[in-house]
N, C-alpha and C positions, 0 to 999 in steps of 0.2 A: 330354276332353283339355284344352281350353281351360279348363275350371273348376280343375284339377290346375295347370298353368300361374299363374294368377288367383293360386292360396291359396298355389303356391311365393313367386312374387313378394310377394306380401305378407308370407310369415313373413321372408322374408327381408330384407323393407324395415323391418319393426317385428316383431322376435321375441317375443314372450309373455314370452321368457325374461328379459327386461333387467330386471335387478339383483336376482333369482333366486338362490336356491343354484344350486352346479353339477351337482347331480345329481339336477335335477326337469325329469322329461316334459316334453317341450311338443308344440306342434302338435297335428297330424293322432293322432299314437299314443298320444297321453298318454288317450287313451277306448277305446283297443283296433282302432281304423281302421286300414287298411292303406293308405301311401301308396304309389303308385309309383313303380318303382324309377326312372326318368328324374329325378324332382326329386332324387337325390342323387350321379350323376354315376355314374364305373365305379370301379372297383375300384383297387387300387395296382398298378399296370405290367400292367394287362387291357384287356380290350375288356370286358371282363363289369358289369353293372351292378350296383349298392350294393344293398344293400334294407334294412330298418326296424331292421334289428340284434337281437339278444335282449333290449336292456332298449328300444325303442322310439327316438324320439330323443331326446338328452341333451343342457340347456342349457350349452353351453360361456361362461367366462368373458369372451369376445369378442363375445357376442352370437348368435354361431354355432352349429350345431347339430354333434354325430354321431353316427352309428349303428352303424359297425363299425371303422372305424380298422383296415385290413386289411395286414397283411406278407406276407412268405413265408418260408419255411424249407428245407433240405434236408432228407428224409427217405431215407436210404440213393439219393442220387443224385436224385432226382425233387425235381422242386419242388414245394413246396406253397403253395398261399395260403389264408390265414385270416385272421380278425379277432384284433384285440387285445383290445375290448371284449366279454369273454364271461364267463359267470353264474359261473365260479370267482376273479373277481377279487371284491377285499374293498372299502370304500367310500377308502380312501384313493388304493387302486392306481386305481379310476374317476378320481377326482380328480386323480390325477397328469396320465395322461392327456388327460382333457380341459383340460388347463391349460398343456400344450407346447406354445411357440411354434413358429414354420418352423425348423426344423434342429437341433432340440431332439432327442431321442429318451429312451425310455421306460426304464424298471430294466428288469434282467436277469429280476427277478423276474417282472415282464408279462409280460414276450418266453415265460419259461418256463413259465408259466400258462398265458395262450393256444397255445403247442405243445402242451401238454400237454390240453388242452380238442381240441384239430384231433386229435390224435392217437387220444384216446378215443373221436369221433366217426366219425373214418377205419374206426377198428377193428368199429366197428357199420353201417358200410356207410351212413353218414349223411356229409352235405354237412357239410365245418366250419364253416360261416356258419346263421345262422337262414335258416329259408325258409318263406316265405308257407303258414300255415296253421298255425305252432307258435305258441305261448303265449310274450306276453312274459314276462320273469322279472322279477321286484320286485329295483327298483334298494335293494344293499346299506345299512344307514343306520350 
């Protein structure tokens, strides 16, 4: 726990990523590791914790990192929570993403991507967020 601790505090004192494209691996995922879910905080309006996301973690242009970038939706009354950052977005829509400042928000088009991704996932009896033991996907170029 304390090593996990050690390597957050450090990527986040000196990222890998600085001055980087913004759509290259870094850290712990960028070799297939799996970090835990504690170094990336909880969810959007959950108590549930982040995890590694589907393309791993992604150098944002701030120096910062993210993994899922999570909303929610209505689904015929029920809420749902999902990520933004998921394998059917294209390398522009990533970039947009990782590139919104606080209070910014994403195209329609994301928003409807990522439903669209929870939704397909929903329907197969799968969690909309990646979960520890699937295969990262190759970040779009």
């Amino acid at each position: 726990m304390e090593d996990t601790q050690a390597l957050a505090k450090a990527l986040m004192a000196n990222p890998s990523s600085a001055g980087m494209a913004s759509l290259t691996r870094t850290g712990p995922a960028a070799d297939g590791a799996f970090m835990p879910a504690q170094y990336y905080g909880n969810r959007y309006e959950s108590a549930d914790p982040k995890q590694a996301g589907y393309f791993g973690e992604l150098a944002r242009p701030d120096g910062g990192v993210s993994t899922e970038l999570s909303f929610d939706f209505d689904n015929n009354g029920q809420n749902v929570q999902a990520p933004l950052l998921t394998p059917n977005l294209n390398a522009a829509q990533i970039s947009e993403l990782l590139s919104l400042q606080d209070g910014q928000r994403p195209s329609q088009g994301i928003y409807d991507a990522a439903q669209a991704h929870a939704m397909k996932r929903g329907m197969a009896g799968m969690n909309p967020f990646w979960t520890p033991g699937e295969q990262f996907t190759q970040v779009p170029k």
